[in-house]
C-alpha positions as a Python dict, from the first residue, in 0.01 Angstrom:
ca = {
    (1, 'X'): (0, 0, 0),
    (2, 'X'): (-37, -399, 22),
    (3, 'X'): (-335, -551, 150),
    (4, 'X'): (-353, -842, 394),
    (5, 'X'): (-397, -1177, 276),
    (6, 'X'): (-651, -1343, 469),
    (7, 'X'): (-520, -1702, 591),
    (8, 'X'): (-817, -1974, 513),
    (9, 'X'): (-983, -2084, 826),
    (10, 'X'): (-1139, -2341, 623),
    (11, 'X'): (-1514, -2354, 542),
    (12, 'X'): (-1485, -2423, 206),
    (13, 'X'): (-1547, -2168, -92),
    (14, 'X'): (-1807, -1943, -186),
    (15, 'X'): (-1904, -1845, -528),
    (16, 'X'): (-1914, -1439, -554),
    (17, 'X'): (-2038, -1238, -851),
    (18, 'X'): (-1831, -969, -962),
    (19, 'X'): (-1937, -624, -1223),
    (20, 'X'): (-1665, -455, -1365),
    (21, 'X'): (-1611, -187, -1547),
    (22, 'X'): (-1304, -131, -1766),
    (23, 'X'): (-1141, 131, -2047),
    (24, 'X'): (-982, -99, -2269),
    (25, 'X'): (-748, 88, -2416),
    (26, 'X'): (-447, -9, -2300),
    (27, 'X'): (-567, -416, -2215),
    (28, 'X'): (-509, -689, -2491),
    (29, 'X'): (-874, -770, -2430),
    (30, 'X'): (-1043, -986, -2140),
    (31, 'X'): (-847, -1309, -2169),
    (32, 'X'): (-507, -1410, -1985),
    (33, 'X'): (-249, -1380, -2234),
    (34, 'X'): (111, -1479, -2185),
    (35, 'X'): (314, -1145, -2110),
    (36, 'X'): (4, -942, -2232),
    (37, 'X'): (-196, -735, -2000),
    (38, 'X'): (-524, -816, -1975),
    (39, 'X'): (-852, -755, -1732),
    (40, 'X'): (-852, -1067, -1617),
    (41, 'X'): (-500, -1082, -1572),
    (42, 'X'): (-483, -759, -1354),
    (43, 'X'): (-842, -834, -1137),
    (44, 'X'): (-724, -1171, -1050),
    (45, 'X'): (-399, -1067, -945),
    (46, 'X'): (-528, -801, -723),
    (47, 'X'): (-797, -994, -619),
    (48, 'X'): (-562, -1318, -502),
    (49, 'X'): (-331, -1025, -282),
    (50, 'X'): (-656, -938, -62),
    (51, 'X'): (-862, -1337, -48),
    (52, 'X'): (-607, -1550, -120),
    (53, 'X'): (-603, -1793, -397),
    (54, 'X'): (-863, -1726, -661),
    (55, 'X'): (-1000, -2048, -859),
    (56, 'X'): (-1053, -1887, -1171),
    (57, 'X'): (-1238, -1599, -1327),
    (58, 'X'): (-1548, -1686, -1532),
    (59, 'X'): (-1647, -1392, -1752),
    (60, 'X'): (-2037, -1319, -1948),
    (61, 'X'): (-1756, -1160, -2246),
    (62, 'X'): (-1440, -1187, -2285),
    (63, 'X'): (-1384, -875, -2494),
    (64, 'X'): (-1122, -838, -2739),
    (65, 'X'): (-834, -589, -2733),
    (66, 'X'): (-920, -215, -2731),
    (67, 'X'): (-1335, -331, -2643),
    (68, 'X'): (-1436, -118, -2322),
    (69, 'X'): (-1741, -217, -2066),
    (70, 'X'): (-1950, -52, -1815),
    (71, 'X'): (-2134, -363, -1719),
    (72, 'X'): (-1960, -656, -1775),
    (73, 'X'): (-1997, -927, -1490),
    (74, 'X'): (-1749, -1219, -1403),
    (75, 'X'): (-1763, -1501, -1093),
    (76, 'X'): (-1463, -1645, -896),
    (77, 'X'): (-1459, -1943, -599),
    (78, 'X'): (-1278, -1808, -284),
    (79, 'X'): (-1202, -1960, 23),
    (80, 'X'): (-1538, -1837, 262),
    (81, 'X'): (-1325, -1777, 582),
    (82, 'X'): (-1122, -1503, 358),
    (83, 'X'): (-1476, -1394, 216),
    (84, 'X'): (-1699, -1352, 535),
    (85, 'X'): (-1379, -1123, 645),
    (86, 'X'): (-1370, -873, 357),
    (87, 'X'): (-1688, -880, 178),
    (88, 'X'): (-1792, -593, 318),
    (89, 'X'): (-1464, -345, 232),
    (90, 'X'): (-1342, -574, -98),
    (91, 'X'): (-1494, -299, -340),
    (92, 'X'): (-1314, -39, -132),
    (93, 'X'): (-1026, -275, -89),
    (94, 'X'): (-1010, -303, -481),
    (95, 'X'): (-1005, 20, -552),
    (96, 'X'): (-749, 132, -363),
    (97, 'X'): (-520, -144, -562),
    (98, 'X'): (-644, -164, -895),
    (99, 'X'): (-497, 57, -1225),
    (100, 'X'): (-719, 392, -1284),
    (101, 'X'): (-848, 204, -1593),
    (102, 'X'): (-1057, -85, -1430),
    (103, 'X'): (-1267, -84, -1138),
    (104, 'X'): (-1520, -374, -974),
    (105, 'X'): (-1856, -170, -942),
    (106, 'X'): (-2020, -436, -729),
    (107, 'X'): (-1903, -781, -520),
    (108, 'X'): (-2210, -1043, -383),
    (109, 'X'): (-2220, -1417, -291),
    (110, 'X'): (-2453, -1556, -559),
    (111, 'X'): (-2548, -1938, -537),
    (112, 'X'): (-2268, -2189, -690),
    (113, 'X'): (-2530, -2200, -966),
    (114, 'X'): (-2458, -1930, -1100),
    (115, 'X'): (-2237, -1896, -1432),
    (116, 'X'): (-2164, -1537, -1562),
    (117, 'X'): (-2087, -1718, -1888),
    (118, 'X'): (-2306, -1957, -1887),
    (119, 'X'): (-2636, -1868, -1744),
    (120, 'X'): (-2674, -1513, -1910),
    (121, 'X'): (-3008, -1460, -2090),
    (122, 'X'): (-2857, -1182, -2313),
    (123, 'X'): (-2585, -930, -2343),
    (124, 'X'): (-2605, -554, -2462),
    (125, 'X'): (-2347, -380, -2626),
    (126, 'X'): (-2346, -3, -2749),
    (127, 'X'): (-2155, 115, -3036),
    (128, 'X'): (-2025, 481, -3024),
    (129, 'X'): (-2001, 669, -3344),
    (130, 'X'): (-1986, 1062, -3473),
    (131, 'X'): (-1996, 1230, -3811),
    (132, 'X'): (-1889, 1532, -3716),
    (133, 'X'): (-1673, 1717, -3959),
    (134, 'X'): (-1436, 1802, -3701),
    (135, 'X'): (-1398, 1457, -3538),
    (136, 'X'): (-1444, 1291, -3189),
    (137, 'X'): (-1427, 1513, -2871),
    (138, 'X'): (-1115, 1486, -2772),
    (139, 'X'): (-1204, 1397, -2426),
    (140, 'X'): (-1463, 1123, -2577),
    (141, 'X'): (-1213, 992, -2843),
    (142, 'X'): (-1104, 662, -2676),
    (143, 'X'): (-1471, 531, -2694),
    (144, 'X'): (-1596, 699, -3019),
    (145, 'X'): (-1543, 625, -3333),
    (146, 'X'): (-1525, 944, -3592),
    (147, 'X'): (-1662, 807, -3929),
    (148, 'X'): (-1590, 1054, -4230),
    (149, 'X'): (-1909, 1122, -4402),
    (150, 'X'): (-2264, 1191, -4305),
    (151, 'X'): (-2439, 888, -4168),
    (152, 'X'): (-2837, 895, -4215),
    (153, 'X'): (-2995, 761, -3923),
    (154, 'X'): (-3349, 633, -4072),
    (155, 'X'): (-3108, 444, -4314),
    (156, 'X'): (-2921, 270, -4042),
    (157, 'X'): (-3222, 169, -3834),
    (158, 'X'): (-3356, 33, -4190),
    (159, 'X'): (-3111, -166, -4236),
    (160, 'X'): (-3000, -319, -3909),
    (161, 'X'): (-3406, -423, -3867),
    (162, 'X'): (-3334, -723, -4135),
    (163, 'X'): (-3106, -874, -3917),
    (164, 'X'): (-3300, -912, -3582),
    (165, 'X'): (-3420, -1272, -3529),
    (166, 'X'): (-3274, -1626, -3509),
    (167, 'X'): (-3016, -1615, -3795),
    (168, 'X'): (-2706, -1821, -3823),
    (169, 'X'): (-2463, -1480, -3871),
    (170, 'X'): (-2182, -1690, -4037),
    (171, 'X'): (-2121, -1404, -4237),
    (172, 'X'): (-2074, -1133, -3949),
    (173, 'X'): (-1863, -1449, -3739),
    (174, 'X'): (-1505, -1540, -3717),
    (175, 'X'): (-1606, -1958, -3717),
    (176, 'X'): (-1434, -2111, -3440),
    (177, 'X'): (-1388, -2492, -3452),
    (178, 'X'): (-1725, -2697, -3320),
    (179, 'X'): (-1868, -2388, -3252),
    (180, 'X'): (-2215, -2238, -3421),
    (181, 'X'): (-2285, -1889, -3569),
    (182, 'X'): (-2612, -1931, -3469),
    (183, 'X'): (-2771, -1607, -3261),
    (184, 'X'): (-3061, -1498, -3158),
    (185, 'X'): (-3041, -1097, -3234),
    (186, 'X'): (-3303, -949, -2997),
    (187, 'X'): (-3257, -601, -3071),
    (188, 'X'): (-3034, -355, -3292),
    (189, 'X'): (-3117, 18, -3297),
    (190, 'X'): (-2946, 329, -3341),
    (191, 'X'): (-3039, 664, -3239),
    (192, 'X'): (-2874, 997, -3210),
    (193, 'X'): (-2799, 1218, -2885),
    (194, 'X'): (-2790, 1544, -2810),
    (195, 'X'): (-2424, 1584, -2892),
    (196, 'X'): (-2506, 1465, -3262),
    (197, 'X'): (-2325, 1128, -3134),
    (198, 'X'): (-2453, 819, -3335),
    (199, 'X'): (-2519, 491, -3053),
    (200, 'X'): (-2599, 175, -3190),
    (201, 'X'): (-2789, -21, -2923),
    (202, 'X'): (-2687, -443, -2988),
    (203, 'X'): (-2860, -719, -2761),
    (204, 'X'): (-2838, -1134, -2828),
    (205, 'X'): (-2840, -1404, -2626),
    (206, 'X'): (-2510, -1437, -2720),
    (207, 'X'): (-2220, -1304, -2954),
    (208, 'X'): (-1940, -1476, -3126),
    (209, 'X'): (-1622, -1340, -3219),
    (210, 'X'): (-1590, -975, -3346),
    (211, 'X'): (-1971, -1023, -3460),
    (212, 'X'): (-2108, -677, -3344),
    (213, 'X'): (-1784, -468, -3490),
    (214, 'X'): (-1876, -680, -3796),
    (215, 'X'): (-2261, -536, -3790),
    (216, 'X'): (-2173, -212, -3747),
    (217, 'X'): (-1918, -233, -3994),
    (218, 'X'): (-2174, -360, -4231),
    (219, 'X'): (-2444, -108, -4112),
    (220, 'X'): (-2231, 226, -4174),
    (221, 'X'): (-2136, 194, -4570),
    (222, 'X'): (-2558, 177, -4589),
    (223, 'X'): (-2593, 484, -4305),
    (224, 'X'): (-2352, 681, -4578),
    (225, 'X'): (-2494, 587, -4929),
    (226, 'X'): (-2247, 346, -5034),
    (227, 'X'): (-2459, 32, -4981),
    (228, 'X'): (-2846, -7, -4972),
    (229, 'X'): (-3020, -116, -4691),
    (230, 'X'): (-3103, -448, -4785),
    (231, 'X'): (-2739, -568, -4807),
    (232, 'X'): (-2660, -621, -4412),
    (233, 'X'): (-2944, -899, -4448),
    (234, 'X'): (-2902, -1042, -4722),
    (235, 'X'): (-2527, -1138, -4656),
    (236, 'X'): (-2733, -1347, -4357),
    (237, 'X'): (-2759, -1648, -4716),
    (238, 'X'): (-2375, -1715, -4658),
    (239, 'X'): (-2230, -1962, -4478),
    (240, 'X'): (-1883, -1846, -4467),
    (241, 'X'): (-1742, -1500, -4353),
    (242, 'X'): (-1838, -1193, -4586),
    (243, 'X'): (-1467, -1047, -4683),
    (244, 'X'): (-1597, -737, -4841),
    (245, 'X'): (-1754, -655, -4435),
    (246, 'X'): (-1504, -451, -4262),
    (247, 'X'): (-1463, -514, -3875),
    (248, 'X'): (-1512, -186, -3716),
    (249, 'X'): (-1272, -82, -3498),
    (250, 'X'): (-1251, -181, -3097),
    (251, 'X'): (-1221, 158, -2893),
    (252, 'X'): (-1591, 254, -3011),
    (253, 'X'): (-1773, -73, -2865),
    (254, 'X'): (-1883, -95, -2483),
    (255, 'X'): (-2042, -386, -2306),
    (256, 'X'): (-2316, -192, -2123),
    (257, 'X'): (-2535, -533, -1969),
    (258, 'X'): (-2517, -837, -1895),
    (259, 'X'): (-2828, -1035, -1817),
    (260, 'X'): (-2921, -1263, -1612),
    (261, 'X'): (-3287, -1513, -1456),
    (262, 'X'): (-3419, -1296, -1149),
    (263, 'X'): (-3487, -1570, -987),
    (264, 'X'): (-3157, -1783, -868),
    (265, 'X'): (-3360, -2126, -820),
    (266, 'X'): (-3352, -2052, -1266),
    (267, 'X'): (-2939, -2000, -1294),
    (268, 'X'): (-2863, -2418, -1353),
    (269, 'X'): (-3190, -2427, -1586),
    (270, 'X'): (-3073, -2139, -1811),
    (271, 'X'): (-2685, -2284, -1820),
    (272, 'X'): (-2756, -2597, -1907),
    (273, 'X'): (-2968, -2512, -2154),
    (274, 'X'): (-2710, -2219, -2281),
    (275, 'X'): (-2457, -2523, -2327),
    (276, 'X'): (-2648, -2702, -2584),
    (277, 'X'): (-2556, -2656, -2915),
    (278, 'X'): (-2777, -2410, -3139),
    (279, 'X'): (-2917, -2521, -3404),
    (280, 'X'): (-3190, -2386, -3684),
    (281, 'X'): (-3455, -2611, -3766),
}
């Protein structure tokens, strides 16, 4: 059933802080993409049918295709008249309109400060993997990974403590133009759950492209035998993209946090000092 548009009474926009949480199975990632379907594609459309026009979606990550999240966090400007009417029933409102596959958690006015992009102070990701001789669960298998040999976990939380710290991670990055591969890698730790499931637990102030698949996919060869632990760290010397690192793939990686100053009088001081450029010194 269609929603009523609000008409715009005026009273300019407000800024309003969306979480989200998506399978990402069947999106081509985060990102509007010309006859693709995407999160943002299918949030924004929904959310222009119930407020009206929508002036953009700014997102913490834009994951790529097949990359799930249980807490990822986006803003939009919309007209307040439409706002002060719905903000109350927009989460119920959204969920009676939005695919089974992506849901908004949580809707707030936040100051026009604030930038989910922008003014995060980190993001956490979790990486989902068994060794299992029989596989994934079947009813887990869109978010796990099933890697074929035993995986040591005192090896794998070896390994992946070399590459915490301040480190430009040109190797683990796909190098966009002007941009840095310099991170600061707060924390990377695995650990095992009841279910014998592997999670590794990532957190940076920020990620580039494909740069925690490319961890992981650097930190499992040493969890099976077939690299020693010091190699994820040492391939921190290149400048340039490590070839022989295998991205791992999407469906076992979940943006689990996003976050962000707790007090809002901080949000302009942490993006503007986000947007400078990163630099080791």
């Amino acid at each position: 059933m269609d929603e009523p548009v609000i008409s715009d009474g005026g009273g300019g926009l407000v800024r309003v802080r969306l979480d989200v949480a998506y399978d990402g199975t069947e999106f081509s990632g985060w990102a509007p993409q010309p006859d693709r379907r995407t999160v943002a594609g299918v949030l924004a459309e929904e959310l222009t049918r119930i407020l009206g026009p929508v002036d953009g979606l700014t997102v913490a990550g834009r994951t790529d295709a097949g990359v799930h999240a249980t807490g990822q966090v986006c803003h939009a400007d919309v007209r307040a008249a439409a706002w002060v009417g719905l903000r109350d029933t927009l989460v119920r409102r959204l969920a009676g309109l939005l695919p089974a596959d992506v849901r908004v958690l949580h809707a707030a006015e936040v100051p026009d400060t604030f930038d989910a992009r922008f003014g995060a102070l980190s993001r956490r990701y979790e990486y989902r993997v068994t060794d299992a001789p029989s596989g994934a669960d079947p009813l887990r298998a869109r978010y796990t990974l099933a890697w074929p040999r035993p995986l040591d976990l005192p090896s794998l939380c070896a390994a992946s403590a070399g590459l915490v710290g301040e480190h430009d991670f040109a190797a683990y990055c796909r190098r966009k133009e002007h941009g840095t591969t310099i991170r600061t890698l707060t924390a990377l730790d695995w650990r095992r759950e009841p279910d014998g499931v592997l999670v590794a637990s990532v957190e940076a102030d920020a990620f580039c492209q494909a740069m925690v698949r490319s961890l992981v996919g650097a930190l499992l060869p040493v969890g099976d035998g077939r690299r020693p632990v010091a190699w994820p760290g040492a391939l921190l010397g290149r400048s340039a993209r490590a070839n022989e690192v295998v991205v791992a793939p999407p469906h076992g990686l979940i943006l689990v946090a996003v976050r962000y100053p707790d007090d809002p009088a901080q949000y302009a001081v942490r993006a503007e000092l986000t947007r400078n450029r990163r630099s080791l010194v």
